[in-house]
CHARMM-style PDB file with segment names, atoms N, HN, CA, C and O in Angstrom:
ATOM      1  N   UNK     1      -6.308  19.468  55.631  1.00  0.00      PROA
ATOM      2  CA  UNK     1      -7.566  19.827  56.256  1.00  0.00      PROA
ATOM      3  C   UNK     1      -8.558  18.677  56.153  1.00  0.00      PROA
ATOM      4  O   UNK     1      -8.369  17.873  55.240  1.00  0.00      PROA
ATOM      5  N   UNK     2      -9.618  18.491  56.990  1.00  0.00      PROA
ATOM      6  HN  UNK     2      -9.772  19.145  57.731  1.00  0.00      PROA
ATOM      7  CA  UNK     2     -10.335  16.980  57.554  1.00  0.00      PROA
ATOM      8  C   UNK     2     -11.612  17.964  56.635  1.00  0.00      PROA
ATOM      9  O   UNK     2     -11.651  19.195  56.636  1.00  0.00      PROA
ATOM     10  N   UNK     3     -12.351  17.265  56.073  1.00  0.00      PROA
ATOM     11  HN  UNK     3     -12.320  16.265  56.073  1.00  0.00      PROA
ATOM     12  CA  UNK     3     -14.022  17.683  55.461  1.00  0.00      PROA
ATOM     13  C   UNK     3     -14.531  18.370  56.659  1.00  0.00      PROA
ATOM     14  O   UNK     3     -15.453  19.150  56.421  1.00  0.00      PROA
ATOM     15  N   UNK     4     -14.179  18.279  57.825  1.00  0.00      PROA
ATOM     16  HN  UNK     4     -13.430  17.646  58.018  1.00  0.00      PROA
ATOM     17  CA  UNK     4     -15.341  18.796  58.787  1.00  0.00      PROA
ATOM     18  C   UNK     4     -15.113  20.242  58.533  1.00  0.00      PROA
ATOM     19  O   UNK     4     -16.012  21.043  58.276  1.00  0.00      PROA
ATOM     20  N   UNK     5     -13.775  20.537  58.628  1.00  0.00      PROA
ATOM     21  HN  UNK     5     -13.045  19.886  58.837  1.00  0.00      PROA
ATOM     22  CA  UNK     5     -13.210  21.778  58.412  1.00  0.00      PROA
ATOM     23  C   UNK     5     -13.353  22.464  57.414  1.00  0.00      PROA
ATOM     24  O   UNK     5     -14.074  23.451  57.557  1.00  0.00      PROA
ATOM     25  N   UNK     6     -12.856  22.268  56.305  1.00  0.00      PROA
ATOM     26  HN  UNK     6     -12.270  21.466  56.189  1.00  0.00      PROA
ATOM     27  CA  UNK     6     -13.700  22.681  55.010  1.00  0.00      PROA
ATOM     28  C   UNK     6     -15.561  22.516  55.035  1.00  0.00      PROA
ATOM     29  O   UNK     6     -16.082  23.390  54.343  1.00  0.00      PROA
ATOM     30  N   UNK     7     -16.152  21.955  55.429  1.00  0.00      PROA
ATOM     31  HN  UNK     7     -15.729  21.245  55.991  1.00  0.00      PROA
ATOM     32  CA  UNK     7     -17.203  22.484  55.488  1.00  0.00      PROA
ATOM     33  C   UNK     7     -18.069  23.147  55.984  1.00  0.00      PROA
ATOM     34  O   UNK     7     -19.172  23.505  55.569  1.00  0.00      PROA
ATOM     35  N   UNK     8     -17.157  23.423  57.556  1.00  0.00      PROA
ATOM     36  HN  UNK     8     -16.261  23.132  57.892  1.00  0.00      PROA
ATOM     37  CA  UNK     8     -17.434  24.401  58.457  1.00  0.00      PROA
ATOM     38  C   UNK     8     -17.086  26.396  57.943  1.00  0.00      PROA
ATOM     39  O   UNK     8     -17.698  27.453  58.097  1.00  0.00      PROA
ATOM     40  N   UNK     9     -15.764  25.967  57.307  1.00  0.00      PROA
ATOM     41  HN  UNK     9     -15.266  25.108  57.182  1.00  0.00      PROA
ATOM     42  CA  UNK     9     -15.142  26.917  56.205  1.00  0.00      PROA
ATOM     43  C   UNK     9     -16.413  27.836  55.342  1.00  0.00      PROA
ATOM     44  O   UNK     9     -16.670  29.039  55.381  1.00  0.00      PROA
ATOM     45  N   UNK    10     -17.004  26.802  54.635  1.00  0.00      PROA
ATOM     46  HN  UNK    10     -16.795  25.825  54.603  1.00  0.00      PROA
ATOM     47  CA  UNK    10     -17.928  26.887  53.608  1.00  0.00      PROA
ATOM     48  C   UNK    10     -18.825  27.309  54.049  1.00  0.00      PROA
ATOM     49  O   UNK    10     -19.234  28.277  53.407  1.00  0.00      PROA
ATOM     50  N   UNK    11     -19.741  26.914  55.396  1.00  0.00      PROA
ATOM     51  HN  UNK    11     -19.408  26.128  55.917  1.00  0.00      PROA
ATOM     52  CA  UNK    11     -20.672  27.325  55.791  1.00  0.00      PROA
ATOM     53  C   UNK    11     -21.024  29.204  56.493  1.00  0.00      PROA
ATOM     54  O   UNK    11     -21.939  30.028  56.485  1.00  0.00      PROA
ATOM     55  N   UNK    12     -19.837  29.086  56.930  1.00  0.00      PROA
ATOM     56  HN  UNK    12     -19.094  28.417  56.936  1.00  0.00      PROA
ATOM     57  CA  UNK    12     -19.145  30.559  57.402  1.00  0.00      PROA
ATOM     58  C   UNK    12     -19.104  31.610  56.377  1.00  0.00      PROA
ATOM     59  O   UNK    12     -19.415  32.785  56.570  1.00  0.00      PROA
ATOM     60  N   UNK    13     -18.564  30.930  54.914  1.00  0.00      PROA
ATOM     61  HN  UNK    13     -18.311  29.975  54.758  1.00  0.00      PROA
ATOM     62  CA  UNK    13     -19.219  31.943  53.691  1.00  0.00      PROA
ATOM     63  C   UNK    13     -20.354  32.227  53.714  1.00  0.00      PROA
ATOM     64  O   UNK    13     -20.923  33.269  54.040  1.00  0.00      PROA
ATOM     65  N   UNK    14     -20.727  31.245  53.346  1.00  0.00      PROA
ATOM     66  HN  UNK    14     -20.265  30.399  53.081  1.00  0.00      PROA
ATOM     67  CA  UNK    14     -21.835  31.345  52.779  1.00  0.00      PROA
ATOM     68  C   UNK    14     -23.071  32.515  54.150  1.00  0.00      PROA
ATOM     69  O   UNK    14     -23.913  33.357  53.840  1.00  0.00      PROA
ATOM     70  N   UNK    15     -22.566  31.957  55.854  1.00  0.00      PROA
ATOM     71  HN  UNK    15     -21.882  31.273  56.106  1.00  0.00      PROA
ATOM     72  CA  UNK    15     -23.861  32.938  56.548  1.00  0.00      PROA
ATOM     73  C   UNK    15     -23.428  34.115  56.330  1.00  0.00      PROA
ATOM     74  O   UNK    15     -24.203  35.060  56.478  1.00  0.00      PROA
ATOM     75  N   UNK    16     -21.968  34.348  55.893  1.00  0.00      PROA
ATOM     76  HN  UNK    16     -21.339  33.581  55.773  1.00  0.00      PROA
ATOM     77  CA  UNK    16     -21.618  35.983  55.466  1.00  0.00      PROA
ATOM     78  C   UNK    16     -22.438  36.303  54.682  1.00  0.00      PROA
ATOM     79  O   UNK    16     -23.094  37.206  55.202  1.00  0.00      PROA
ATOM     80  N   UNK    17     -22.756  36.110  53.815  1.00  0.00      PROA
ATOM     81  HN  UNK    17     -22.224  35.376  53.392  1.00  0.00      PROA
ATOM     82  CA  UNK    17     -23.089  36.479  52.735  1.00  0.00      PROA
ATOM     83  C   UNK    17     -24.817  36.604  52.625  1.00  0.00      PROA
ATOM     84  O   UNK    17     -25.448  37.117  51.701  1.00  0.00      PROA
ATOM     85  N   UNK    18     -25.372  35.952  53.898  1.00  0.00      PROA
ATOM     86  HN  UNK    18     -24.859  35.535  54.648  1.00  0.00      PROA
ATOM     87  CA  UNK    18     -27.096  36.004  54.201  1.00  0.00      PROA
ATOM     88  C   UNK    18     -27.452  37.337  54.478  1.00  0.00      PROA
ATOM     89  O   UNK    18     -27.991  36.985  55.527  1.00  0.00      PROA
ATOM     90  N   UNK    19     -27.622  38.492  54.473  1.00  0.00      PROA
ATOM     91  HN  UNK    19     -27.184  38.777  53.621  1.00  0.00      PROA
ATOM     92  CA  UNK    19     -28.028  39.363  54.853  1.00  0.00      PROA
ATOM     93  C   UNK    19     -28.662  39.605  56.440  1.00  0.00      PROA
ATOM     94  O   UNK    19     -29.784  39.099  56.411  1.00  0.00      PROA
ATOM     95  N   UNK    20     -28.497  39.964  57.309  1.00  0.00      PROA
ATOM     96  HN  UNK    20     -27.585  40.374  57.332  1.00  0.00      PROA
ATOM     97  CA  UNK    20     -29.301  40.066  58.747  1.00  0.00      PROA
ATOM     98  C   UNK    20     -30.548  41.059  58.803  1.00  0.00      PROA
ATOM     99  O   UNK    20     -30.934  41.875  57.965  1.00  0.00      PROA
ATOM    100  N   UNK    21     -30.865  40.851  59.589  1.00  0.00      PROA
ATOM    101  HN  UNK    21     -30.551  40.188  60.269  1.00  0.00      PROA
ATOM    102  CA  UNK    21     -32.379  41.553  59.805  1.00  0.00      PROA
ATOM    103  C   UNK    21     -32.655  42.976  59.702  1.00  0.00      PROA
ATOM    104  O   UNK    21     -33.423  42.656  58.794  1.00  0.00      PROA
ATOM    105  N   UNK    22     -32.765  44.196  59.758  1.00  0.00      PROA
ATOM    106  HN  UNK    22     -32.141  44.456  60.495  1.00  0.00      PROA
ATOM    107  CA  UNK    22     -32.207  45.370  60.054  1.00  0.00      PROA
ATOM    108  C   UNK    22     -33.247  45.802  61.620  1.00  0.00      PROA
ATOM    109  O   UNK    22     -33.007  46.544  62.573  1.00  0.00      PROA
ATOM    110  N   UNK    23     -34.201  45.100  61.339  1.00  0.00      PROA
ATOM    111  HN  UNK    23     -34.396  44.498  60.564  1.00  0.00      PROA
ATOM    112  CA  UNK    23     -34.725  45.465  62.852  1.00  0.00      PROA
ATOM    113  C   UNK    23     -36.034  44.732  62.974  1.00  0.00      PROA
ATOM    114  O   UNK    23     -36.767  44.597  61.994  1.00  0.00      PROA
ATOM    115  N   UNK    24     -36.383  44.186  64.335  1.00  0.00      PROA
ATOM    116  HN  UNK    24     -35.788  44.295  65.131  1.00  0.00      PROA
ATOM    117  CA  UNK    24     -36.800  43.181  64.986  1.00  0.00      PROA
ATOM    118  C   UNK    24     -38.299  43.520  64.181  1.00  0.00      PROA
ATOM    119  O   UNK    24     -38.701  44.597  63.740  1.00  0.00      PROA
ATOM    120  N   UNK    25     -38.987  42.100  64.170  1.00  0.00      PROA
ATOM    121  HN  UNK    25     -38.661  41.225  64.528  1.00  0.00      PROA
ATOM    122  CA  UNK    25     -40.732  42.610  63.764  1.00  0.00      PROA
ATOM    123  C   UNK    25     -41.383  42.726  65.195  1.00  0.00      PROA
ATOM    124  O   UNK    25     -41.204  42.124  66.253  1.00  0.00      PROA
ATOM    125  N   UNK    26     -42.398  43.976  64.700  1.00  0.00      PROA
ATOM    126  HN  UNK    26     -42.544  44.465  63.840  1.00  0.00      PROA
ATOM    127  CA  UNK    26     -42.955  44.860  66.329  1.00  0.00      PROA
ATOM    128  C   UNK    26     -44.175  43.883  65.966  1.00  0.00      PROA
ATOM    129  O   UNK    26     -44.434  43.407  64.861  1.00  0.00      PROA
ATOM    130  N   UNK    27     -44.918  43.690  67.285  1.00  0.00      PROA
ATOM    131  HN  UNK    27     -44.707  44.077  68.183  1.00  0.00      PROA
ATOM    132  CA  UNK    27     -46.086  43.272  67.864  1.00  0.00      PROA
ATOM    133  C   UNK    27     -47.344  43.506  66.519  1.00  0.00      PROA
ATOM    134  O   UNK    27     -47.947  42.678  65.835  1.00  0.00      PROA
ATOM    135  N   UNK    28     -47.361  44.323  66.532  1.00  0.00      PROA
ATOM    136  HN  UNK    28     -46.871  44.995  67.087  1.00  0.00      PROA
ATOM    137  CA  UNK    28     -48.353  44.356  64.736  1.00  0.00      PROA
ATOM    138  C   UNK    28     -47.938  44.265  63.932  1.00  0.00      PROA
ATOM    139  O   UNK    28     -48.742  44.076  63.019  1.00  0.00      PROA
ATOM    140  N   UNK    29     -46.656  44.297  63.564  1.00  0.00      PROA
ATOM    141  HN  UNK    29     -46.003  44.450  64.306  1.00  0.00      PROA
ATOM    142  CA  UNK    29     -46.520  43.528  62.569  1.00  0.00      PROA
ATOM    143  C   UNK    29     -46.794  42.441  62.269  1.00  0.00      PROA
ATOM    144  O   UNK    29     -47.420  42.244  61.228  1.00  0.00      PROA
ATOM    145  N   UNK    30     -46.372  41.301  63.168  1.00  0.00      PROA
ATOM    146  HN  UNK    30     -45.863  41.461  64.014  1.00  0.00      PROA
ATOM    147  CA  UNK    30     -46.498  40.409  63.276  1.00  0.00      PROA
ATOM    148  C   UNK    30     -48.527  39.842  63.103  1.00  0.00      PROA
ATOM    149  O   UNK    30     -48.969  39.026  62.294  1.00  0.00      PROA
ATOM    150  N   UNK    31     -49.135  40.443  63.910  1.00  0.00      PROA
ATOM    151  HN  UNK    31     -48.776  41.105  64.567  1.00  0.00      PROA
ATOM    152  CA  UNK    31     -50.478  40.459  64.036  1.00  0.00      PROA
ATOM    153  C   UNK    31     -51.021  40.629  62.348  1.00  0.00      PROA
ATOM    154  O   UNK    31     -51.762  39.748  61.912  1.00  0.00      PROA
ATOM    155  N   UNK    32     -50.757  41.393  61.752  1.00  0.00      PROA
ATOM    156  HN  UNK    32     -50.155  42.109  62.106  1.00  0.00      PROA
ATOM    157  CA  UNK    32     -50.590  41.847  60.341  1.00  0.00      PROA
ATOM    158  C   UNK    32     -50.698  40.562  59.481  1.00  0.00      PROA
ATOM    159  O   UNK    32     -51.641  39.994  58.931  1.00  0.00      PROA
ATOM    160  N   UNK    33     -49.038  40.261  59.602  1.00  0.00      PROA
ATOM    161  HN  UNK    33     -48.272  40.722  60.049  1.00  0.00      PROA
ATOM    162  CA  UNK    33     -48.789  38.899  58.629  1.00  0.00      PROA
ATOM    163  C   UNK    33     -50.061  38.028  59.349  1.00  0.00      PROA
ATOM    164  O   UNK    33     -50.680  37.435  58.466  1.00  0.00      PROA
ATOM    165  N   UNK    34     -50.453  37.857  60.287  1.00  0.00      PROA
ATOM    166  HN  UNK    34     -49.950  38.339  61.005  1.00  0.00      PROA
ATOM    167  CA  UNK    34     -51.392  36.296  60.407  1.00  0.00      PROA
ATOM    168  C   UNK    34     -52.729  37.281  59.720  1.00  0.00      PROA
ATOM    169  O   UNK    34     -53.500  36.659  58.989  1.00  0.00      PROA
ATOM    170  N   UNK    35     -52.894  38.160  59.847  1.00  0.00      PROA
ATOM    171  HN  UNK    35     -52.268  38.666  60.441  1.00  0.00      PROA
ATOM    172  CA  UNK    35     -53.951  38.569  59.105  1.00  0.00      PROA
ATOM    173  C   UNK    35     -53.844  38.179  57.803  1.00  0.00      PROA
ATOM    174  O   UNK    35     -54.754  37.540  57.273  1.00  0.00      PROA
ATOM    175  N   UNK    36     -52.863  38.475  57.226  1.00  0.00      PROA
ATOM    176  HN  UNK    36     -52.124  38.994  57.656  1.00  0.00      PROA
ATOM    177  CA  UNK    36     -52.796  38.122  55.903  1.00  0.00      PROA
ATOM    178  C   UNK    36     -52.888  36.440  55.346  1.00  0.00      PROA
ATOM    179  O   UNK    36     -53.218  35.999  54.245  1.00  0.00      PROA
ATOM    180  N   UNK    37     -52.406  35.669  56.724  1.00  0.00      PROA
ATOM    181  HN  UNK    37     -52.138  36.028  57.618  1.00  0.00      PROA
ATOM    182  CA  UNK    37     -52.259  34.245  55.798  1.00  0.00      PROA
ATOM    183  C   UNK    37     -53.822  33.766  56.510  1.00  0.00      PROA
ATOM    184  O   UNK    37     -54.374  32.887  55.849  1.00  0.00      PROA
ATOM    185  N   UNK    38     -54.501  34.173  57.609  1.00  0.00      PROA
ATOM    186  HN  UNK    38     -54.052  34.887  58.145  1.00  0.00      PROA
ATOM    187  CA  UNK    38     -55.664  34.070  57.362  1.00  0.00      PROA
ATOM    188  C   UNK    38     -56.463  34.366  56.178  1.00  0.00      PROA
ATOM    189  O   UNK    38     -57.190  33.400  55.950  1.00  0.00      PROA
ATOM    190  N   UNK    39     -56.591  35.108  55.509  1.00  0.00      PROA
ATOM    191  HN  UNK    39     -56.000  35.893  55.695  1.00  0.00      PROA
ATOM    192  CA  UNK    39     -57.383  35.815  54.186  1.00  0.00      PROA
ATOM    193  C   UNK    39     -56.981  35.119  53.068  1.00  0.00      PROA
ATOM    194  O   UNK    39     -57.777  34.734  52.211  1.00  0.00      PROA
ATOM    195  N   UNK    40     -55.382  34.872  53.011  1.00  0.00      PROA
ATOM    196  HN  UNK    40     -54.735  35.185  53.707  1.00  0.00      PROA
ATOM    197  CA  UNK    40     -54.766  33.969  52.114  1.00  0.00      PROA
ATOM    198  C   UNK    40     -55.229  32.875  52.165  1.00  0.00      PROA
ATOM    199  O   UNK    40     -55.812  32.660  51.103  1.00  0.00      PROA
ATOM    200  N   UNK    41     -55.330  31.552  53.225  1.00  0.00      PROA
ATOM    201  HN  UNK    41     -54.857  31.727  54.088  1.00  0.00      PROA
ATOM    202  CA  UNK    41     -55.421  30.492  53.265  1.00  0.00      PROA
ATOM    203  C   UNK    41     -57.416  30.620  52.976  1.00  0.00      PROA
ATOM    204  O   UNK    41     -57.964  29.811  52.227  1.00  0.00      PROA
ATOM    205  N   UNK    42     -58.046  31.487  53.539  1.00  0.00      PROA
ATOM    206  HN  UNK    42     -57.601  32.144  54.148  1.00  0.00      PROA
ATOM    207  CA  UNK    42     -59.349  31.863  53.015  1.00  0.00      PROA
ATOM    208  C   UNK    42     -59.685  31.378  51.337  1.00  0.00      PROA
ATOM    209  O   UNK    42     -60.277  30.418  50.843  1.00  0.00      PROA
ATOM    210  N   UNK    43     -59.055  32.444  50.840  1.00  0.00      PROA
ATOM    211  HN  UNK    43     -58.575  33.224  51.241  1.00  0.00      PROA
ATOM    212  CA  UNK    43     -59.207  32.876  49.335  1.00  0.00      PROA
ATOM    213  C   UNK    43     -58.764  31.007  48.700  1.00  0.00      PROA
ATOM    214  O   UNK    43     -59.562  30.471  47.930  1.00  0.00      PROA
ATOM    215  N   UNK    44     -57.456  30.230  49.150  1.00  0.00      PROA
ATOM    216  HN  UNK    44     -56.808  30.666  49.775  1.00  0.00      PROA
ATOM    217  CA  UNK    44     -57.879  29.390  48.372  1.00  0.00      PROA
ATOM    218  C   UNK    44     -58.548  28.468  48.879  1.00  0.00      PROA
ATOM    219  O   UNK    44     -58.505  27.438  48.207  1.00  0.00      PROA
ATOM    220  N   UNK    45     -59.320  28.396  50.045  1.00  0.00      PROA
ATOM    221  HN  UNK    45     -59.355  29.233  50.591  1.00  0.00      PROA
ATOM    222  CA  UNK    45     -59.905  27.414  50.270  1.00  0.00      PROA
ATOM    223  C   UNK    45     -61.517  27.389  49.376  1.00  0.00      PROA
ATOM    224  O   UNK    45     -62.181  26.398  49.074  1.00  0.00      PROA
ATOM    225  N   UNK    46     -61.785  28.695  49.140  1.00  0.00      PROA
ATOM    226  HN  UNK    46     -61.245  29.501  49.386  1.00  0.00      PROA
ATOM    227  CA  UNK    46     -62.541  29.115  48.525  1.00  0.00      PROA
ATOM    228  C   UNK    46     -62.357  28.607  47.014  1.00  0.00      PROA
ATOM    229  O   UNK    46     -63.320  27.969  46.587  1.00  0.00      PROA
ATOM    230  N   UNK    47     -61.572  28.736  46.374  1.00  0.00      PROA
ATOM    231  HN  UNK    47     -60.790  29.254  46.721  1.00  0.00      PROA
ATOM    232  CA  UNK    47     -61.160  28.627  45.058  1.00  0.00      PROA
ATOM    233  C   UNK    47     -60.712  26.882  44.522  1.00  0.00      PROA
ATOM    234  O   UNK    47     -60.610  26.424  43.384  1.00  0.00      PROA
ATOM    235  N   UNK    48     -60.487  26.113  46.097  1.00  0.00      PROA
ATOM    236  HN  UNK    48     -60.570  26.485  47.022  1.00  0.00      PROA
ATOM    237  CA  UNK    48     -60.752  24.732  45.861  1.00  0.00      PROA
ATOM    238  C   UNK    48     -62.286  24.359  45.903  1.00  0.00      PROA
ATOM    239  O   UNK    48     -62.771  23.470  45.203  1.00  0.00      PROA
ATOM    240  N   UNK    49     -63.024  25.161  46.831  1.00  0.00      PROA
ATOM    241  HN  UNK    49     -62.629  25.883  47.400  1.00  0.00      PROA
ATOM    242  CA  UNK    49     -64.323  24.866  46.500  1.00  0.00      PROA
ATOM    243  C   UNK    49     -65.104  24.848  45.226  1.00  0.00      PROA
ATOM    244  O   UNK    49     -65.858  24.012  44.728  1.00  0.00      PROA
ATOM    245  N   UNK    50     -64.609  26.257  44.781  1.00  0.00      PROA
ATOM    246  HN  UNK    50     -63.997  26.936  45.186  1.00  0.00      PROA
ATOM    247  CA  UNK    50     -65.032  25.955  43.220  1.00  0.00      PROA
ATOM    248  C   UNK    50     -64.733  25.360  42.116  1.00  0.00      PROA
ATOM    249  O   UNK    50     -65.328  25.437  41.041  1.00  0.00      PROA
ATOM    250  N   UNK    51     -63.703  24.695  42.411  1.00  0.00      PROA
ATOM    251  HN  UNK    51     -63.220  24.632  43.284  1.00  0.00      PROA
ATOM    252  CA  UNK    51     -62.943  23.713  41.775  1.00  0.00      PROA
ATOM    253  C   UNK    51     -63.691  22.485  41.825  1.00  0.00      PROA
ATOM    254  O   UNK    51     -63.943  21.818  40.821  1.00  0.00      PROA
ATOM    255  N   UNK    52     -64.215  22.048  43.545  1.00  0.00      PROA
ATOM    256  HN  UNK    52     -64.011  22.589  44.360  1.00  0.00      PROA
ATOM    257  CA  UNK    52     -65.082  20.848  43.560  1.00  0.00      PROA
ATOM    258  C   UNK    52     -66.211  20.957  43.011  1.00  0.00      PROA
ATOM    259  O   UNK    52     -66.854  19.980  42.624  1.00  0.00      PROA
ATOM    260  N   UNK    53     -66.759  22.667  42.863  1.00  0.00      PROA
ATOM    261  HN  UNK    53     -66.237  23.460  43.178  1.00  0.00      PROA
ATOM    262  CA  UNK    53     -68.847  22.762  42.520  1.00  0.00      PROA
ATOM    263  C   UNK    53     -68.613  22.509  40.695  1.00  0.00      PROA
ATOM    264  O   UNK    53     -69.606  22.252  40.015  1.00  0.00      PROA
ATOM    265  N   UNK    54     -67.432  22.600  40.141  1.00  0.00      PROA
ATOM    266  HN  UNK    54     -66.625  22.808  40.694  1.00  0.00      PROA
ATOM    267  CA  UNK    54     -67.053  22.998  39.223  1.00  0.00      PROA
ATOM    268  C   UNK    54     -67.364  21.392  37.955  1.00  0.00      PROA
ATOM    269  O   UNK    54     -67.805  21.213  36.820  1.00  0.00      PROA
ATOM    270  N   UNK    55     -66.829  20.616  39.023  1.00  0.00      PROA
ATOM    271  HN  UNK    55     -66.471  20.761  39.945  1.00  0.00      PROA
ATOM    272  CA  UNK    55     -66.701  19.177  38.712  1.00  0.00      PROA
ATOM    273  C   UNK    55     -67.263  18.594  39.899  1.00  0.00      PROA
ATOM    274  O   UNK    55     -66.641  17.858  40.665  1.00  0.00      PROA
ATOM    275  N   UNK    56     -68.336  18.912  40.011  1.00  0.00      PROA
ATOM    276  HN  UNK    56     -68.841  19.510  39.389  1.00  0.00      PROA
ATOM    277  CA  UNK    56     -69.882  18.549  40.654  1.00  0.00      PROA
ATOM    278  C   UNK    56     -69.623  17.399  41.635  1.00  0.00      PROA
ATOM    279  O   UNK    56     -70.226  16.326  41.619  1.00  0.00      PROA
ATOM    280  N   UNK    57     -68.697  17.734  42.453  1.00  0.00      PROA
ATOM    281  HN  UNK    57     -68.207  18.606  42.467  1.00  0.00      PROA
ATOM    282  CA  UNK    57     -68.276  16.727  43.330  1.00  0.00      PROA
ATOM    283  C   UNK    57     -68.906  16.967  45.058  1.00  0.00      PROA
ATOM    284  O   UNK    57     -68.096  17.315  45.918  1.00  0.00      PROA
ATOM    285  N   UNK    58     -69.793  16.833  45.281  1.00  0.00      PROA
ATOM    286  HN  UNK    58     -70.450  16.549  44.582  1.00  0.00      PROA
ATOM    287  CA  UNK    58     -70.645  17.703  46.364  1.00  0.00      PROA
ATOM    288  C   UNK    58     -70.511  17.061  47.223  1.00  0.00      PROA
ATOM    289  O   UNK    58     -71.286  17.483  48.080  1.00  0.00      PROA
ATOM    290  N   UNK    59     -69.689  15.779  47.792  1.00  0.00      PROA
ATOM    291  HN  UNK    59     -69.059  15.436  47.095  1.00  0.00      PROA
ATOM    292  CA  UNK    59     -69.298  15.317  49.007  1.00  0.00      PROA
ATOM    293  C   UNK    59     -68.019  14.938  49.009  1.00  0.00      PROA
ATOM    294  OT1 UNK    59     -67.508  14.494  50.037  1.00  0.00      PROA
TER     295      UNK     59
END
């Protein structure tokens, strides 16, 4: 057997073994998650700020 083959082999395990989706994300869901990494990316932008007022770095 040539490496391509064996590692094509290998790769074929291994997507067995990934679990699949059980069902598609609906329209709000999706809307949802960006809600969330909006608020997320919020919270630490916030928390680098106080990091800069913290160590009085004001520009």
């Amino acid at each position: 057997m040539s490496k391509n083959t064996t590692a094509r082999k290998a790769a074929k395990k291994i997507a067995q073994r990934i679990p699949l989706p059980k069902k598609k994300v609906t329209w709000p869901q999706a809307r949802a998650f960006s809600v969330h990494l909006l608020t997320a990316s919020g919270s630490f932008l916030a928390f680098l700020s106080l990091v800069a007022a913290s160590e009085e770095r004001w520009t």
